[in-house]
BAROMI-802249 format. One record per atom (N, C-alpha, C): x, y, z. Coordinates in steps of 0.2 Angstrom, whole numbers, plus 5000, padded with zeros to 4 digits. Example, Ala and Ser with C-alpha at 12.3 -4.5 7.8 and 13.67 -1.06 7.14 Angstrom:
2
506649725039/506249785039/506649845039/506449895035/506849955036/506450005039/
END
This chain:
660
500449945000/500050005000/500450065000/500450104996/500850154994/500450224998/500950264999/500650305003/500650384999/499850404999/499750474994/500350544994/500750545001/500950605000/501650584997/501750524996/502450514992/502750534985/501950534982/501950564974/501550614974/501150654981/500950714979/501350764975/500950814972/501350854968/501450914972/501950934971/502050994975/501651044973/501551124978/500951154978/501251204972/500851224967/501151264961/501151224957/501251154957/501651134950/500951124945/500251104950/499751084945/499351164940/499251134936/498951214934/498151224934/497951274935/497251294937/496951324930/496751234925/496451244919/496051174917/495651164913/495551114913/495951074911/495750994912/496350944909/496050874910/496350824909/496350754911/496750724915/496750704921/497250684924/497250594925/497750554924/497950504926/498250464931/498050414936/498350374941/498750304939/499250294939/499750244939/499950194944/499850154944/500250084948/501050114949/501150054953/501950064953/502450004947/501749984945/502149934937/501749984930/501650064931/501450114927/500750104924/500350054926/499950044921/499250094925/498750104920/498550174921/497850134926/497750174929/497250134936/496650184935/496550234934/496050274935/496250364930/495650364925/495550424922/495150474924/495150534926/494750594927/494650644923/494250694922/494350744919/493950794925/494450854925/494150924929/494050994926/493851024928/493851094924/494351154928/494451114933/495151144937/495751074941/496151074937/496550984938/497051044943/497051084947/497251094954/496951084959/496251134955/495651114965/495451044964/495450974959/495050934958/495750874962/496350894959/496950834963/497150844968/496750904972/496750924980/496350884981/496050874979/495450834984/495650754984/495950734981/496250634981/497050644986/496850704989/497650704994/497550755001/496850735003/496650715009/496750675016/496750685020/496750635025/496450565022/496650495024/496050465021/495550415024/495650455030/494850475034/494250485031/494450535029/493850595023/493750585018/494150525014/493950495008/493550445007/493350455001/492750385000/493250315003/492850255004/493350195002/493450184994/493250184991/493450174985/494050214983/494150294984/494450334983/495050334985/494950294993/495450284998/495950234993/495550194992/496150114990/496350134983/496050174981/496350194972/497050264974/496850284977/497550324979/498050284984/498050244986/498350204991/498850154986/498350124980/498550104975/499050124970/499050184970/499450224963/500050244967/500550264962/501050274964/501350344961/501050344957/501050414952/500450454950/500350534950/499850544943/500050614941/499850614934/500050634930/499350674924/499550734920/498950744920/499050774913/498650824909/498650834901/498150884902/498250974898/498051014898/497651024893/496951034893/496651064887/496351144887/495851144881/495751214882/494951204886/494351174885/493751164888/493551114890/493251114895/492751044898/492450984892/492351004887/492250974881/492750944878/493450974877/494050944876/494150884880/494050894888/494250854893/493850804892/493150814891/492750764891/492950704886/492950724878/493050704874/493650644876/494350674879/495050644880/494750594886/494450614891/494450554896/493950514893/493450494890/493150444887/493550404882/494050464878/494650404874/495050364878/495350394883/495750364887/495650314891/494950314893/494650274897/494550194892/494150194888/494150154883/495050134880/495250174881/496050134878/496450104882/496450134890/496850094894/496350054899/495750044901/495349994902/495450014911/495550084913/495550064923/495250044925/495550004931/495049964936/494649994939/494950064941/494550104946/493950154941/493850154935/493550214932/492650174931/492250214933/491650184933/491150214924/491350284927/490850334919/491250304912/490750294908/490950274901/490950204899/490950164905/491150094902/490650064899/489950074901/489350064896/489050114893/489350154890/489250224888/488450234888/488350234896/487450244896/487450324899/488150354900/488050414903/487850474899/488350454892/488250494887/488250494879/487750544877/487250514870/487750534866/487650494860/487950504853/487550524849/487550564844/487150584837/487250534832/486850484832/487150434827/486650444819/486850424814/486450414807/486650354805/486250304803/486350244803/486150244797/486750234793/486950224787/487050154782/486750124786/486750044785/486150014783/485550064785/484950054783/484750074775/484250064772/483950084764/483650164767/483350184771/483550234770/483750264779/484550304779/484550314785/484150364791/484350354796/483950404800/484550414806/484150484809/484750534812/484350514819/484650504823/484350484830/484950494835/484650494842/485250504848/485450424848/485750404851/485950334853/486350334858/486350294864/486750274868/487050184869/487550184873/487750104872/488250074867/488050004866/488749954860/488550024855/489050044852/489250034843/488949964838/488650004834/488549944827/488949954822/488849904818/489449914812/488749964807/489150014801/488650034798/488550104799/488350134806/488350164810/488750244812/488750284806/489150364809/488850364815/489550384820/489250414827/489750484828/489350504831/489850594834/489550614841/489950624843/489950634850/490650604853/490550584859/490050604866/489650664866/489050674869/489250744871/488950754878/489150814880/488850804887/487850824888/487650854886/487150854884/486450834878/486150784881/485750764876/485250834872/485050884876/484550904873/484950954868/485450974870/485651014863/485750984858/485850904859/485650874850/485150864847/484550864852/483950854849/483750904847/484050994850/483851034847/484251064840/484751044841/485151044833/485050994831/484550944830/484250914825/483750934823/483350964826/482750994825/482851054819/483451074821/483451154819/483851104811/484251064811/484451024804/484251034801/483650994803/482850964799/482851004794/482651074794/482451154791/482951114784/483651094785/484251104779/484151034778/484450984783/484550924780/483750874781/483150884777/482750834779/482650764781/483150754786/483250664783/483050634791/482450574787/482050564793/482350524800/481950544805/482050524809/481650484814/481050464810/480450414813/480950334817/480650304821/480750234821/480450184815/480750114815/480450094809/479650074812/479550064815/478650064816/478450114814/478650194816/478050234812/478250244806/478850214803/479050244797/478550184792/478550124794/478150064793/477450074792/477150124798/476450144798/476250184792/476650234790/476650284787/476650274780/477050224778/477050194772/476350144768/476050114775/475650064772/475150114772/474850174775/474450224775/474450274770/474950274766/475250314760/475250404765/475250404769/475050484771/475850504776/476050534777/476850544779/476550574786/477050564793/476650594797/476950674799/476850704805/476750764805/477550804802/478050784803/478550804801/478850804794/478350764792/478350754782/477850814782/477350884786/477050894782/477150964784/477650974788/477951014790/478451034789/478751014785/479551004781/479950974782/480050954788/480750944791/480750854790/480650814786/480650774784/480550754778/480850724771/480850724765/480550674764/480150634768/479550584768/479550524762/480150504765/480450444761/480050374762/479550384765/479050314768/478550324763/478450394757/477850384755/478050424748/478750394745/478950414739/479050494739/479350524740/479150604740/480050604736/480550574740/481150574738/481250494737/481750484731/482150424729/482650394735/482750344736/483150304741/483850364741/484250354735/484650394731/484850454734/484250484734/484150554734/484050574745/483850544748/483750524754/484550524757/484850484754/485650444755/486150514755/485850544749/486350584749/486250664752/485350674756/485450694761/485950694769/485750624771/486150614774/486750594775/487150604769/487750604769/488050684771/487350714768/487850804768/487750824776/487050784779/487050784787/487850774789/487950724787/488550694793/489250744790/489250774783/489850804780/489750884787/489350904788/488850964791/489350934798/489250864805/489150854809/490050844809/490450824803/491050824803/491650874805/491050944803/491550994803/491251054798/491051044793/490951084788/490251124789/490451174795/489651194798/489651274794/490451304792/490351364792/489651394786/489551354780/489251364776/488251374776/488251334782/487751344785/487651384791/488151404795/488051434798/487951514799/488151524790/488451594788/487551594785/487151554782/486651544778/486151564785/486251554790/485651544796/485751604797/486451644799/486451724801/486251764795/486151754788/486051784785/485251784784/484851744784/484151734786/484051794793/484351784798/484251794801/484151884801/484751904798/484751974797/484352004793/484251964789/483551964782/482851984788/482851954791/482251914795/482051984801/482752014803/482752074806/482452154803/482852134797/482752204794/481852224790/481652154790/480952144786/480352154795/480752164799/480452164807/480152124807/480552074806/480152004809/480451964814/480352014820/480651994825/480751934829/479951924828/479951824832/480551804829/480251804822/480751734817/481551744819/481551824818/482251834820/482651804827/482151814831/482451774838/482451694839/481751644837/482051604832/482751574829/482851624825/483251594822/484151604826/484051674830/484651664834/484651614839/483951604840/484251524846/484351454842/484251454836/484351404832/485251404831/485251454829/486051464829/486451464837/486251494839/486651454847/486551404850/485851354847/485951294850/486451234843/486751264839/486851224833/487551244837/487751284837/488551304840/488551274847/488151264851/488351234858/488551174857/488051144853/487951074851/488551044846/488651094840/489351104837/489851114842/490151144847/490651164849/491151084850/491751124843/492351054841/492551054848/493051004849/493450974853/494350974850/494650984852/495350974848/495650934849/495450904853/495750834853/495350774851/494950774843/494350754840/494450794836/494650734829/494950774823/494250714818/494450734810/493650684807/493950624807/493550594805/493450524806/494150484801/494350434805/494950414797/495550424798/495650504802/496350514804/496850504806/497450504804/497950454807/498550504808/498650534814/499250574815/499650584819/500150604819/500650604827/500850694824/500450724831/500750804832/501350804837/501750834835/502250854840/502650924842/502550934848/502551014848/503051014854/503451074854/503951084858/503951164863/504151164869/504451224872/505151204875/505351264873/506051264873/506451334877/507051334881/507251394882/508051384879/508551404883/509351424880/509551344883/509251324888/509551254892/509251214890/508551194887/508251134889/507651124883/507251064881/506651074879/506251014882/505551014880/505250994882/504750964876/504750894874/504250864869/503850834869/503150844868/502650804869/502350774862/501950724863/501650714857/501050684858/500850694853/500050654853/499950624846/499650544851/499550484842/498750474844/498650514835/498050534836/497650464830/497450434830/497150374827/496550364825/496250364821/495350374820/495050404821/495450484821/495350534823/495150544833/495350524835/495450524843/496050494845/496250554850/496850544853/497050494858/497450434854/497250374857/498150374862/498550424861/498950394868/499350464868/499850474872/500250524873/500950514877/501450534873/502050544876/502450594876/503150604880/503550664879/504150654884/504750714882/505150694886/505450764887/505850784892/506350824891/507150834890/507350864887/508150844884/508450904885/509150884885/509450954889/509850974880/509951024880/510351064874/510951064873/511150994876/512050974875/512551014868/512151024862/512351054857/511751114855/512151164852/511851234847/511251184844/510551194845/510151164842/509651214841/509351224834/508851274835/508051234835/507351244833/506851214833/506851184829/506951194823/506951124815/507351064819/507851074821/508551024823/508150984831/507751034833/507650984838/507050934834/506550964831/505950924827/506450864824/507050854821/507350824817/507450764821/507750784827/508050724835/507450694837/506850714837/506150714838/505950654833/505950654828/505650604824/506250564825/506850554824/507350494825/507350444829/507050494835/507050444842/506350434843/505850454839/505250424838/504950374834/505350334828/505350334824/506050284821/506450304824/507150274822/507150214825/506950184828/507050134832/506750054829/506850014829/506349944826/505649934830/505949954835/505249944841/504949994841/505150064838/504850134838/504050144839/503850194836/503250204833/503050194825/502450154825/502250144819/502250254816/502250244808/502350294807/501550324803/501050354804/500550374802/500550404796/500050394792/500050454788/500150554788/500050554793/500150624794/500650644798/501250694798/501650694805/501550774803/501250814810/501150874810/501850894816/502150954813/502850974817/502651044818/503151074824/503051164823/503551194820/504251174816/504451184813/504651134808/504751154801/505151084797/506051074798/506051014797/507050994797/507051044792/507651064794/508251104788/508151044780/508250974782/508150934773/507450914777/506950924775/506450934775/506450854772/506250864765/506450814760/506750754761/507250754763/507550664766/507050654771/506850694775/506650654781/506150644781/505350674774/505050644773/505250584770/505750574765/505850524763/506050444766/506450464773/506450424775/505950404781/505350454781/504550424781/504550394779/504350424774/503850374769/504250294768/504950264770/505350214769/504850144774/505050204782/504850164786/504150134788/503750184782/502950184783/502750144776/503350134773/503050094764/502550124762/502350204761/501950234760/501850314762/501650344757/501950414755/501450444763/502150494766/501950524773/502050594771/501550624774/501450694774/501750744780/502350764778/502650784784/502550854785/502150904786/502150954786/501851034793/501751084792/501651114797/500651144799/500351124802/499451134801/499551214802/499151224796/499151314797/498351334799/497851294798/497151334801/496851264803/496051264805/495751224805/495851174813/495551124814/495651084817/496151054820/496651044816/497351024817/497651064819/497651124816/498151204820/497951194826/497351184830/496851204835/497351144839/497051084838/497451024842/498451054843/498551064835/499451074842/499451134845/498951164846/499151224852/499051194858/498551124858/498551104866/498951064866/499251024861/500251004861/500551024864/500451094860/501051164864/500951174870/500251184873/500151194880/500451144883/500351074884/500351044887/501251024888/501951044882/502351034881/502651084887/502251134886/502751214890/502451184898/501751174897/501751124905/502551094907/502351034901/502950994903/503651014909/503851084903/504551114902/504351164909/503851174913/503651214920/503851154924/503651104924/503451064925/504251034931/504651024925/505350964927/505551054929/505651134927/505951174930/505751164938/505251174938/505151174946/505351134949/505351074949/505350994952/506151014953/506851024946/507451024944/507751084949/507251134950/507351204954/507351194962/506951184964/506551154971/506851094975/507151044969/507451004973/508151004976/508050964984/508551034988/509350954987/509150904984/509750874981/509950894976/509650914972/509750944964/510151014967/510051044970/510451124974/510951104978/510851054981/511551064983/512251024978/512150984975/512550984967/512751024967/512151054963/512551124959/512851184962/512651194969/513351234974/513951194973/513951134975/514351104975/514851084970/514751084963/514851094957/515251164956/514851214957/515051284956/515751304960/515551254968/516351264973/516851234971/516651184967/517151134964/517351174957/517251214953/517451254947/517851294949/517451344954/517951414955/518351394959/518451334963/519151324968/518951364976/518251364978/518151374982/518251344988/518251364995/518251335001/517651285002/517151335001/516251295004/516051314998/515351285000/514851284995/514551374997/514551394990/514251484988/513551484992/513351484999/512651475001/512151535000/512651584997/512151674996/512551684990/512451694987/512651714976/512151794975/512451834975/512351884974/512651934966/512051914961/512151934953/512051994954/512352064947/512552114947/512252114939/511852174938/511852184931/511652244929/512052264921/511952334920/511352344913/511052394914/510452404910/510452464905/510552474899/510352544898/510352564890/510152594889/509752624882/510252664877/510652634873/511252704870/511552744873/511652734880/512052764886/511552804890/511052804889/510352834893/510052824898/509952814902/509752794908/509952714911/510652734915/511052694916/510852644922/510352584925/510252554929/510552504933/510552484937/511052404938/510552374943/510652294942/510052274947/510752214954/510352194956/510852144962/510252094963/510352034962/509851984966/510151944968/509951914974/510151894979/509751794978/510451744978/510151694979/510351654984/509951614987/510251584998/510151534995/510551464997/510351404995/510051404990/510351404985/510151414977/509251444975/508751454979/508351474980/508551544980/508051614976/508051664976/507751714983/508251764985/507851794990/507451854988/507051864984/506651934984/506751974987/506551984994/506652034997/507252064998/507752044996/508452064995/508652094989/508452084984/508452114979/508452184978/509052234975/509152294975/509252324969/509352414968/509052414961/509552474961/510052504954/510552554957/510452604953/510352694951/510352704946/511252734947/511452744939/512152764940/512252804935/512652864937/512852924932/513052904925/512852914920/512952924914/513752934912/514252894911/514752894909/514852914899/515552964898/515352954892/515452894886/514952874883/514752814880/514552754884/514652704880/514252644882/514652614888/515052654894/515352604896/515152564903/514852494903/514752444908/515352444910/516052404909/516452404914/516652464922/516652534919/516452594924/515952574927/515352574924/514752554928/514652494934/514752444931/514952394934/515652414941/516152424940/516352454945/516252514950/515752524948/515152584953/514952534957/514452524954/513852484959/514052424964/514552384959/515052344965/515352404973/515652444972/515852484976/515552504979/514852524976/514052554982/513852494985/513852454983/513452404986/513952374993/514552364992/514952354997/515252425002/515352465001/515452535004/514752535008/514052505005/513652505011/513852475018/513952375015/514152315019/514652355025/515152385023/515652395028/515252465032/514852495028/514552545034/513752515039/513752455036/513152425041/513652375047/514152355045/514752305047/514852345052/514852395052/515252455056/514752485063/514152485060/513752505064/513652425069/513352365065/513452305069/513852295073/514552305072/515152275074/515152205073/516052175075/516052125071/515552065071/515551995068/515151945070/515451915074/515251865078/515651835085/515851765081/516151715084/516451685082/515751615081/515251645082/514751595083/514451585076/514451655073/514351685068/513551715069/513451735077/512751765078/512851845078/512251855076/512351955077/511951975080/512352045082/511952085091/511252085087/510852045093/510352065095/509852125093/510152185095/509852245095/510152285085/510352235081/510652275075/510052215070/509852135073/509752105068/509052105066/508652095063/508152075060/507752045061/506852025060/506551985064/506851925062/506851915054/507551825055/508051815058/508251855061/509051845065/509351875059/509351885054/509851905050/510051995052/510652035047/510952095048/510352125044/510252185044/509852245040/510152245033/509752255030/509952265021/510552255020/511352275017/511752265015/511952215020/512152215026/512752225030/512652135031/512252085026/512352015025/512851995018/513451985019/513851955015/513751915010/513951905004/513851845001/514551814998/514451744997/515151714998/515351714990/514851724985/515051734977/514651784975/515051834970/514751894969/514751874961/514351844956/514251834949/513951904944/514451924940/514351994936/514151984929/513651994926/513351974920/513951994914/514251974911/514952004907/515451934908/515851974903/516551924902/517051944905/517551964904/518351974909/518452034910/518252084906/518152154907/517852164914/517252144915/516752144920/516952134926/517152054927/517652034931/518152094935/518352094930/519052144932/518852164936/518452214934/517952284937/517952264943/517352224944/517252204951/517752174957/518152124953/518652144958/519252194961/519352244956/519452294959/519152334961/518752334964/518152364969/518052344973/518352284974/518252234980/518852244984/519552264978/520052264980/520252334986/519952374979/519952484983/519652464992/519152414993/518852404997/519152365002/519752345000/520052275007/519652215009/519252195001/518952125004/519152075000/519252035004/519651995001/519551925001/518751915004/518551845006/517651835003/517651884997/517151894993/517351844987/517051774984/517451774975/516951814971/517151824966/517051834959/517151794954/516651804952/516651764944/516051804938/516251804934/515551804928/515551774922/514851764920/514451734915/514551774909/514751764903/514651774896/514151754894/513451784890/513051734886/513351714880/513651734878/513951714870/514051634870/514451614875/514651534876/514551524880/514351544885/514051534893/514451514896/515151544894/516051534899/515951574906/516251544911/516351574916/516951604917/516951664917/517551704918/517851714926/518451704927/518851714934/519451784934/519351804939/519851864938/520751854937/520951884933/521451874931/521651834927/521251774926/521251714923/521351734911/521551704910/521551724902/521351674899/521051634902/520451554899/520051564904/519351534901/518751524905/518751474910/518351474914/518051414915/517451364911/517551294909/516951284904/516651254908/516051234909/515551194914/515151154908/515051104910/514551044904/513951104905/513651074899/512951124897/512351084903/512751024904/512050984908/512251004916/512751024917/512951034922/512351064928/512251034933/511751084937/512151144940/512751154940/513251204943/512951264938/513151264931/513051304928/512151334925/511851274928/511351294927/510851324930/511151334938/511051374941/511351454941/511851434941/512151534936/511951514930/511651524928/511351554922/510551574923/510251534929/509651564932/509851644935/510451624938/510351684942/510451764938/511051744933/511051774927/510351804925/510151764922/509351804920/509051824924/509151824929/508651844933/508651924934/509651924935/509651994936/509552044930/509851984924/509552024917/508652044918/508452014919/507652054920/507452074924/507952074929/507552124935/507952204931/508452194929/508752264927/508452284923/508152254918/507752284912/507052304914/506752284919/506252284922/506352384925/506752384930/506952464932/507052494924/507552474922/507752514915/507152554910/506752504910/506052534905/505752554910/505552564916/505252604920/505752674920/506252664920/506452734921/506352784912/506452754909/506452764902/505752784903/505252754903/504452784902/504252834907/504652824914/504352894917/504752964912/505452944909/505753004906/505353044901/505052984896/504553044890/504353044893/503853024898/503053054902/503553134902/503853144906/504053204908/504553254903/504653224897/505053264892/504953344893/505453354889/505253444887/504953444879/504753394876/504553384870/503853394872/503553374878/502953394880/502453474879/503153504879/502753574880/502853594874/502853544868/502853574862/501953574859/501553614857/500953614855/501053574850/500453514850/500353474842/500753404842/501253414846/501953364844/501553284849/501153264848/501153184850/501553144850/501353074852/501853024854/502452994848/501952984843/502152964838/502752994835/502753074835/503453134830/503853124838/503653134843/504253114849/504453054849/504353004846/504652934847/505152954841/504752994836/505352974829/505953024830/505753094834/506353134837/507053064840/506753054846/507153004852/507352964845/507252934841/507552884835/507852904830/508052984828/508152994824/508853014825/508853054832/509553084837/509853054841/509353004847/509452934849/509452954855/509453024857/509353024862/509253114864/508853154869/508653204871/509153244870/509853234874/510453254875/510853284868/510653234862/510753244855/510353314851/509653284855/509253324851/509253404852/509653414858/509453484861/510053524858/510553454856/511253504850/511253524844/510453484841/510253494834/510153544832/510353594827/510053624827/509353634819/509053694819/508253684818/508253654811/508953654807/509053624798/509153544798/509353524807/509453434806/508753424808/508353454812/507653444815/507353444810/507353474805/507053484798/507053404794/507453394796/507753294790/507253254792/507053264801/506553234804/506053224798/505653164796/505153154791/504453174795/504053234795/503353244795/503453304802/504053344799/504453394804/504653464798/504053514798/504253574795/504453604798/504653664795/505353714801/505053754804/504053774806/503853794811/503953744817/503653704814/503753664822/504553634823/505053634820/505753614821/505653674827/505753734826/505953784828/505653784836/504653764836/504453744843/504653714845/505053654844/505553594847/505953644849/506453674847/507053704850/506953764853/506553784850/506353834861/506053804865/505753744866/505653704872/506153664874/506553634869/507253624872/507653664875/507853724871/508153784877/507753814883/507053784884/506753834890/506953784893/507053714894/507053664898/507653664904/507653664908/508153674914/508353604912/509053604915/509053534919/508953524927/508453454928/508153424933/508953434940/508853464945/509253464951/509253394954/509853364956/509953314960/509753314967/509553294969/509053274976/509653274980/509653314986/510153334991/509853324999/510353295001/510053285008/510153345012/509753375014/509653455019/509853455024/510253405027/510653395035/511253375033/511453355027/512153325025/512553375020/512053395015/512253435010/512453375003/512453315004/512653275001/512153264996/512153244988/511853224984/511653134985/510753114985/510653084987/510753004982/510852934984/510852894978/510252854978/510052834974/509452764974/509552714974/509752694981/510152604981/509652574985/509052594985/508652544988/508052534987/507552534986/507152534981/506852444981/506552404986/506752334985/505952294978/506052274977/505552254971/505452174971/504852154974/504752084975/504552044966/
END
């Protein structure tokens, strides 16, 4: 008896959409199918005390060892999947669907001389189109009602149709259109057949043609004030569409295909796929793979089909294989389809319709995936201590890096210079530590200065919080009256034992000489290049290389982006309060659009206020009246005074600022 909170899943990872979930044995095989319209609040409830659970529910989570689950877009998708799944893997614990007495099909029985359109529930017959499930019966009775009007094709039993015949007289449905009264000669066998065939072409898929004919009646039907009819016919049209409403995982009948879609970022992807078989989605697999080599999307689709496909024991190969992008040879690989399938395979990209619809919930369900193994591979506290331990083991450290504090610079053509710090403890990120610097404008684009600033502010705080603390005791505890409600020091004056700077060896440098100016000398350094994702050491004139699977490096490269977007996040904040408050504003006439192409033409304020009124003029949709209102509002424009502390005299900085 296995016990539920062994494979519960952690809190986050499930997603709050509908989907199909699955429970698994500990010999994988599938024990019980569900579908929810929230697969979070629905798999909280099977990981309860289980006291509080049914007995049945109790011994079916007792029994599993795993679940596992599949995102779709509506209650309707999910419905459709759990009835296929159900039916394919046979669970012992699954009760709805086995005698499909829950829910009705539209069937046309096309087996008979002449067919008829009815609900059906239970076995399948040979002969027999069926469509559905659906979850409700009356919307089909009311979209066959509203058919009738187009397709008249009968719906009697054979008694009244029998009746009807020997009485030569058709009954009420033959005398009110909605029947073509094939019991009493009105239509040909033939001609009856080939109603019902465009019924089922209509029940396929091909509804737009009718649907477009219903709303045009119906506008007709308005404008001539024929209000009832009109309302009528809008609820004809909305019960055709409920009762219509596709499925995308429910392609037409006959279909045989394998979609595969991917989510991807710089480290990893994530594959899923769907084998889609008589037009229902008869199984599902995927995997995630690390980007051991430069591979772009073609190139993964390419490894995708090899290891799908390549193997003897592989996957049968389907007539269709739908991809999100094509191999770079395109061509051989259909070819070597079509080898393994002895029959010509259609390898291509779905642009509209049905099939486009289905790989979006591919796609979903892939980036699921690739959330999925992130959080599990982020979160797990074995997986983190590796890759400290990895990263101590690269840079030649003493201990494992327990607080990693990334450094990054931000800014727009040398324009509004920012720099961020985030802070990560035990490979987990601390938010509320996270700091944000602006920094004076240097002339040109230089980061390395920059980066040497903020290194120096940020520790020039440390030594002045250090100072106020006094030392730390040999316990490693701090006074009482200096620390924090966690026991920790106030903002700065907490150390960290690796300072990682977004850059190569330039950057580096910087930073340790700012550590140097400062007397610290039990700070490391290192930084991240994204070009190769080398790790740079100061002094050093080779890299560090880290394997690309390495979890050492794959946590600095988290930490890396992270400061990359916390910086670019302040950066564009800064930049947008700037035009909010331009001196372009106090030009009459001048909108966002001639200020953007000003700021793009000169590249920056600073430029444009050197311009004089003949360069303003080159501006496109800029005659020399209004050039000339640009530059007297650039020359009234002061510049903004730097904010002074009134007790100091000192010019104030913005190093704090914390952003969760």
């Amino acid at each position: 008896m296995a016990d539920p909170t062994s494979y519960r899943p952690a809190p986050g990872q499930i997603p709050d959409t509908p989907g199909v979930y699955k429970f698994r044995d500990e010999h994988r095989r599938v024990i019980y199918v569900g579908k929810a319209k929230s697969l979070k609040q629905r798999l909280a409830n099977y990981f309860q005390p289980l006291a509080s659970l049914h007995p049945r529910t109790a011994t079916m989570v007792t029994t599993a060892a795993s679940v596992e689950w599949t995102v779709v877009s509506t209650e309707v998708e999910a419905l459709q999947l759990e009835y296929s799944w159900i039916k394919e893997y046979d669970p012992r614990f699954n009760v709805k669907y086995r005698d499909d007495k829950s829910y009705p099909y539209l069937a046309v029985t096309l087996n008979e001389e002449f067919p008829r359109v009815q609900v059906m529930r239970g076995q399948k017959k040979k002969g027999v189109r069926y469509f559905g499930p659906y979850a409700h019966a009356w919307a089909i009775r009311e979209t066959v009602d509203l058919m009738l009007r187009v397709f008249p094709v009968r719906t009697c039993s054979a008694g009244v149709f029998r009746n009807a015949a020997s009485a030569g007289r058709p009954c009420l449905l033959g005398y009110i259109g909605k029947c073509s009264a094939p019991c009493v000669g009105r239509v040909t066998p033939q001609e009856h057949r080939e109603l019902a065939e465009d019924f089922c072409d209509f029940m396929a898929g091909r509804t737009g043609t009718y649907i477009r004919r219903l709303e045009k009646l119906m506008t007709v039907a308005a404008e001539d004030m024929e209000y009832e009819k009109a309302a009528r016919l809008r609820d004809d049209i909305e019960a055709l569409r409920r009762a219509m409403e596709k499925s995308a995982v429910v392609l037409a009948d006959a279909t045989d295909a394998d979609l595969i879609a991917l989510a991807e970022d710089e480290l990893e992807a994530a594959v899923q796929i769907f084998h889609v078989r008589g037009g229902r989605v008869r199984g599902q697999r995927g995997w995630v793979t690390d980007k051991v080599e430069a591979v772009d999307t073609a190139g993964l689709v390419e490894h995708a089909l090899q290891q799908l496909y390549g193997e003897e024991s592989g996957e049968a190969v389907p007539k269709e294989v739908l991809v999100p992008a094509l191999p770079d040879d395109a061509g051989a690989v259909t070819e070597w389809l079509t080898g393994r399938r002895g029959s010509q395979v259609s390898l291509r990209i779905p642009q509209r319709g049905d099939k486009k619809d289905l790989m979006a919930t591919v796609a979903r369900n892939a980036q699921q995936a690739l959330v999925l193994h992130k959080t599990k591979r982020a979160s797990d506290l074995t997986t983190r201590s590796r890759a400290l331990e990895e990263i101590a083991e690269a840079l030649d450290l003493e201990s494992a890096p327990l607080r990693i504090e990334c450094f990054d610079i931000s800014h727009l053509q040398g324009e509004d210079v920012v720099a961020s710090m985030v802070v990560f403890e035990d490979g987990l990120p601390r938010k509320s530590e996270y700091r944000r610097f602006q920094i004076k404008s240097f002339e040109g684009q230089d980061d390395v200065r920059s980066m040497h600033e903020v290194i120096g502010r940020r520790f020039r705080r440390y030594l002045a919080e250090k100072e106020k603390t006094g030392e730390w005791g040999e316990d490693g505890e701090v006074p009482v009256d200096e620390a924090g409600d966690d026991g920790r020091p106030k903002r700065f004056a907490y150390p960290p034992q690796l300072v990682v700077v977004d850059g190569g060896q330039p950057q580096v440098a910087a930073a340790r000489r700012a550590l140097d100016e400062l007397g610290i000398d039990d700070v490391a350094v290192c930084g991240l290049a994204k070009r190769l994702e080398e790790v740079w050491l100061p002094g050093e004139d080779d890299p560090v290389v880290l394997p690309r699977s390495s979890e050492g490096l794959y946590l600095l490269q988290r930490v890396r982006d992270t400061a990359h977007d916390f910086a670019i996040r302040y950066q564009r904040s800064k930049r947008t309060k700037r035009l909010r408050s331009s001196p372009l504003d106090a030009v009459p006439g001048l909108g966002d659009t001639r200020k953007q192409a000003l700021i793009k033409h000169f590249g920056s304020v600073k430029r444009l206020k050197q311009a004089t009124i003949e360069q303003i003029c080159e501006v496109p949709g800029f005659g020399r009246k209004t050039a000339e209102a640009v530059a007297v509002a650039l020359a009234r424009a002061a510049p903004a005074a730097p904010a002074v502390n009134t007790a100091t005299g000192e010019i104030m900085e913005d190093d704090g600022g914390t952003t969760a």
